[in-house]
C-alpha positions, -999 to +999 in steps of 0.1 A: +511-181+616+503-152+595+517-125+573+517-095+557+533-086+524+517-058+502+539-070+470+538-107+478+502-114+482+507-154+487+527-177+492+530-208+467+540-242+466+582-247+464+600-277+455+604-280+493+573-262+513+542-254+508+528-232+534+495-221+515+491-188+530+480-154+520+490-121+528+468-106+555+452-071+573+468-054+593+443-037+611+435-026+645+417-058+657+444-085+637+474-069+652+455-070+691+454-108+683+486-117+680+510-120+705+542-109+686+543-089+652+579-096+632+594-067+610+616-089+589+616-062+560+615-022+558+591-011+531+580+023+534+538+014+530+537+004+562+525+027+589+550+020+618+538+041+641+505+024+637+524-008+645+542+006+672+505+018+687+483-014+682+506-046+684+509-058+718+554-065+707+572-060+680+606-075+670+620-054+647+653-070+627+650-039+605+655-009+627+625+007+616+610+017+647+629+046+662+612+056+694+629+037+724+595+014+738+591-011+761+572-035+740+603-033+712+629-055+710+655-047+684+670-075+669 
């Protein structure tokens, strides 16, 4: 698991998890290596279409990607 977060570069211990994990690239290669990207927030730094183009699905729970594709599920 994996994530990417431009204002919340890592994630630290809480009282109840600690998932010691840092914020990660999203480039070209990373997003060909995963098998599902997650939108769970809409900031406006992030290239969608870029998304749209390299990740092989997307669940988007924000309603951020616009253009009707196949490999987009709206949630």
């Amino acid at each position: 698991m994996d994530y990417n977060d431009p204002y919340i570069p890592s994630l630290s211990k809480t009282r109840h998890y600690n998932f010691n994990l840092s914020s990660v690239n999203l480039d070209e290669s990373a997003l060909k290596g995963y098998d599902c990207l997650l939108i769970i927030t809409d900031h406006s730094c992030y290239d969608y279409e870029f998304l749209l183009e390299h990740a092989p699905l997307i669940v988007d729970t924000r309603g951020v990607i616009k253009k009707n594709h196949q490999k987009v599920i709206r949630a």
